[in-house]
N, C-alpha and C positions, 0 to 999 in steps of 0.2 A: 738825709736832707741837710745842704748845709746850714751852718750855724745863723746865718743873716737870714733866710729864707725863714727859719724857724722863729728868729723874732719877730720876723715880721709880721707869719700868720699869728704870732700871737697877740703882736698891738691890735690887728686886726680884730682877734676875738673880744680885748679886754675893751676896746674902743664900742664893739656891738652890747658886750654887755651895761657900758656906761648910757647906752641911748635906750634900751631897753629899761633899765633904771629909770634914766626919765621918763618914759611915756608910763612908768607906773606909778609916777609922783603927779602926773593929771587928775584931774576933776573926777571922784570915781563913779558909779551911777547909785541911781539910788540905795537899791539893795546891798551894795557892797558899802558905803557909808552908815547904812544902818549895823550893818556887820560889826565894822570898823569901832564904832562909837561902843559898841556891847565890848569892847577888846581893853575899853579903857581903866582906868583904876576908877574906884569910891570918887564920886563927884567931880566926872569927866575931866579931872583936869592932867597934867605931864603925859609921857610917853607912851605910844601900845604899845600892853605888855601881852606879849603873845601865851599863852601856854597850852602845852603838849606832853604829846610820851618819848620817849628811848624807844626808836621801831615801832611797827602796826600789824607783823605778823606773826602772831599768834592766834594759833587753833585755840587754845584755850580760852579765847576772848568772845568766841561764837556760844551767845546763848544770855552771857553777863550783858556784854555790849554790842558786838554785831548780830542783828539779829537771825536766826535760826535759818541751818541753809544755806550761811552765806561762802561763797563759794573764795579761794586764796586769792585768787586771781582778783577778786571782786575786795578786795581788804582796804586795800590804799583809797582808791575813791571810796570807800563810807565812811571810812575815820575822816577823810576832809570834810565830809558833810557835820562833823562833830568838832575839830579844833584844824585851826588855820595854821598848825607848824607841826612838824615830826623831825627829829632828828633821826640818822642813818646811820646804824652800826656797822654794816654790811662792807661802806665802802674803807671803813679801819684793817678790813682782811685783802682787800687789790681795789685796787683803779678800775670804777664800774667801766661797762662797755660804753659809750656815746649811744646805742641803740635804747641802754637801760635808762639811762637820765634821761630820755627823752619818755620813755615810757612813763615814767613816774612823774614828768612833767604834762602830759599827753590828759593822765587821771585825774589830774587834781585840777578845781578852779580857781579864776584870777583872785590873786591877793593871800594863795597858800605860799607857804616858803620854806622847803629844806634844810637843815644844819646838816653838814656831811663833815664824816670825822677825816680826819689826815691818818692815811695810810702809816700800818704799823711799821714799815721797811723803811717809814721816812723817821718814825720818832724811836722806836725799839731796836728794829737792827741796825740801819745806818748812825743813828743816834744824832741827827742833824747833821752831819757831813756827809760829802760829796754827794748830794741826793737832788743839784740841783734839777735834771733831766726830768727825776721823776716827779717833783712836787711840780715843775710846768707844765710837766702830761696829767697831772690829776687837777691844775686847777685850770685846765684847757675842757677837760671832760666837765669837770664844774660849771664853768657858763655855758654850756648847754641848758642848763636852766635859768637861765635868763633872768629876767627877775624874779624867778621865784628860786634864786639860790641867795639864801640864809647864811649868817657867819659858818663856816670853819672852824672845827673845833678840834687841836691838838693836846691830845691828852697824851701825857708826860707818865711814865711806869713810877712804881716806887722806887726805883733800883736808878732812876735817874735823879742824881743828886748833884749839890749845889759847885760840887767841884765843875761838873760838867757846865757851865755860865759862859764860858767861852763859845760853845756852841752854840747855844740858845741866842749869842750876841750876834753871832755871825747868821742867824738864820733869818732871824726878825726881818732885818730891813730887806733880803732879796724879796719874802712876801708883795707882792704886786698890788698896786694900788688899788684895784678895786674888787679884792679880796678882803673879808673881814674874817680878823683872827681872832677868835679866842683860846687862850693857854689855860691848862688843865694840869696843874702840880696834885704828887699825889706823896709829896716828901716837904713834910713842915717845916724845913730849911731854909723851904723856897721863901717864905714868907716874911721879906724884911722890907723895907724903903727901898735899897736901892734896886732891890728887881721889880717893884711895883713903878719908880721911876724909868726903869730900862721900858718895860710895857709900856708904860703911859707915852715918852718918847716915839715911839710908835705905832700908836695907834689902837695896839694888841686888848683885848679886855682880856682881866682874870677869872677867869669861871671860877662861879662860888658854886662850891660844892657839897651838899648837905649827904655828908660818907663816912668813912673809916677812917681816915687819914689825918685829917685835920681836922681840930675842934671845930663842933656849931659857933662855939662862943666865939670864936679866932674868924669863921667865915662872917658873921651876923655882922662885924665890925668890919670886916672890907668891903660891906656892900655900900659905906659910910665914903668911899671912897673910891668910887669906879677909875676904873684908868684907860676908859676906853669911849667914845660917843653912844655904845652901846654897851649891853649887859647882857650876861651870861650866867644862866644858872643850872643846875644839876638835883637832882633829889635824888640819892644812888641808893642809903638806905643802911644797914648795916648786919643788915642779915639774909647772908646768903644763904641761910636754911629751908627758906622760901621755894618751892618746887612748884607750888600749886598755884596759877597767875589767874586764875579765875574767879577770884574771893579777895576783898578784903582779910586780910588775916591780925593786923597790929593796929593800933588804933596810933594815926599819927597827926590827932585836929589841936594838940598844944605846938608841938613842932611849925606845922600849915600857918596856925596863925600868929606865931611867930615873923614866922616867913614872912607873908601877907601883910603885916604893918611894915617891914622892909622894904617891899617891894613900891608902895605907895609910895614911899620915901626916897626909895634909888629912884624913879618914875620921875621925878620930877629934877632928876639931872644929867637924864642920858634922852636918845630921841626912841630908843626900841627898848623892848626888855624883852628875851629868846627867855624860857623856861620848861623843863624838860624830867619829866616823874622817871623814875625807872619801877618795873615789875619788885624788886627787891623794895621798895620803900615801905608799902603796906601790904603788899601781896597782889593789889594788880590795880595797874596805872592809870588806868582810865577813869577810874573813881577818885581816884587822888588829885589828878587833872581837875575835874570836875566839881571837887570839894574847894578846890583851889579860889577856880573863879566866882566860886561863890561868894569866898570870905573876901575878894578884890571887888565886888559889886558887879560881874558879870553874868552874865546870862549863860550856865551851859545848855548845851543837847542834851538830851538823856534817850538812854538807849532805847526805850519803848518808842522816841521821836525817830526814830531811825529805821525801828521797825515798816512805821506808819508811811515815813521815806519812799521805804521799798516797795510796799504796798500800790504806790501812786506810778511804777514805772511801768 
C-alpha cells in the first residue's frame, strides 16, 4: 500500500478513535457513575484511579477468584465484572490480530480500558530504531478499541541503558497524538531531570514501578512529580520464586499503604491513575488489587460477589 494511502487510513483511524473518546467523555448513566464515583480516592476528591492486574488468565485464579467452573474463555468478562482495567502482556510477544482486540473489547463493559504493552521487536530487538512501520501497525490494531484503549505501556530491558537516549529521543515525538505513553526504565541511570524533562516534553508518563530495579524509596519520590496528565503504575514484586498464583503468600499491607497515601496524593495532579498488581507481588493479584482499593476508600468485588454473579445468568 503506498505510503500516502497509509497515512491516510491512519488519520483516519486516529481521528475515529478521538470522537470515540468523546462520546465517552458524555453524561454517563446512572449505574456507571455510581461505578465511576466507587473508582475515586478517600473523600471523592482528584482523579480515578483505576486499579487492576498484569493479565486475567489464569487457571490458577479458578476457585480463589473466579468462581468454580469457570470456563477460559469465560475469564475476561468476570474479572470486568470485578475491576475496570487489565493490562495485556500478550501483546509484548506480536501485534494482536484486529479480530482479537476486538474480542476483548466485544467482553468487557462501557467504561473498562486496556493498558497494552508495546511490542518486544519494537523496545528489545529493534531497540527503537527503524521500527516505524511496525509501532503504526500495533497502534492501528490498538484503536480498535476505541475507547476503551488505556495508555501504552513501553517497558525498557535492563540491558537498555542511558547511552541508548538518542533513541528513546528520536522515538518519543513519532508516538501519535492520541496515543498515551507510558515509559517503563528498568536501569537506574534512567532516573535523572533531564529524562523526566525529555518525558514531560512529551507527554510520556514514567511508570513507577514497585520492582527489582529501582528503589521503592527512588519511585515513592517520583510519584511527587508526574510528567505526564496521567499516571502509571506497576506493582512487579521482587520475588520470582512465586509459582503458586492462587494464594497470598507475602504479606505486602506496609508496602500497599505506603502506595495508597501516594496515590491520593499523585490523584490530585494527573486526570487518571492506570494501576496494575502483578501475581509476583504477594502471590496472587487479585487480592492485592483488592486490598488496594480498600486502603484508597473504594468498594472492591470480592469473589464470592462474582460467584453470586454467575449464579444470576
Amino acid at each position: 500500500m503506498p505510503w500516502g494511502v497509509k497515512r491516510a487510513a491512519r488519520e483516519a483511524l486516529a481521528a475515529r478513535r478521538t470522537a470515540e473518546v468523546g462520546a465517552a467523555m458524555r453524561p454517563p448513566s446512572r449505574t456507571l457513575l455510581d461505578s465511576w464515583c466507587s473508582a475515586r480516592p478517600i473523600g471523592g476528591m482528584g482523579a480515578r484511579i483505576r486499579i487492576g492486574t498484569q493479565g486475567w488468565n489464569y487457571d490458577a485464579w479458578v476457585g480463589p477468584f473466579y468462581p468454580a467452573a469457570t470456563r477460559a474463555t469465560d475469564y475476561l468478562a468476570v474479572y470486568a465484572r470485578a475491576f475496570d482495567t487489565v493490562e495485556v502482556d500478550s501483546t509484548f510477544y506480536a501485534v494482536p490480530a484486529v479480530k482479537t482486540v476486538r474480542g476483548w473489547a466485544a467482553r468487557t463493559p462501557p467504561g473498562f480500558t486496556f493498558a497494552l504493552k508495546l511490542p518486544q521487536e519494537i523496545t528489545h530487538e529493534r531497540r527503537l530504531k527503524g521500527c516505524d512501520d511496525l509501532a503504526a501497525a500495533f497502534f492501528d490494531v490498538a484503536r480498535e478499541l476505541g475507547a476503551k484503549l488505556g495508555p501504552v505501556l513501553m517497558q525498557l530491558g535492563p540491558d537498555f541503558r542511558p547511552a541508548e537516549l538518542p533513541g528513546l529521543a528520536a522515538f518519543l515525538p513519532r508516538v501519535p497524538r492520541d496515543i498515551r505513553l507510558a515509559v517503563e526504565f528498568r536501569h537506574r541511570g534512567w532516573i535523572n531531570e533531564g529524562v523526566l524533562a525529555l518525558l514531560r516534553a512529551h507527554g510520556a508518563a514514567l511508570a513507577l514501578t514497585d520492582g527489582r530495579w529501582i528503589p521503592r524509596k527512588s519511585m515513592l519520590a517520583l510519584a511527587d512529580q508526574p510528567t505526564a496528565a496521567f499516571a502509571y503504575l506497576r506493582w512487579m514484586g521482587a520475588d520470582r520464586a512465586i509459582v503458586d498464583y492462587s494464594r497470598v503468600q507475602k504479606d505486602r499491607t506496609h508496602e500497599l499503604e505506603t502506595w495508597s497515601a501516594k496515590l491520593v496524593a499523585l490523584a490530585q495532579k494527573v486526570t487518571e491513575v492506570h494501576g496494575y498488581v502483578n501475581n509476583h507481588f504477594a502471590g496472587h493479584s487479585p487480592a492485592s488489587a483488592r486490598q488496594l482499593q480498600r486502603l484508597l476508600g473504594q468498594t472492591p468485588v470480592e469473589p464470592e460477589q462474582l460467584g453470586e454473579q454467575m449464579l444470576l445468568l
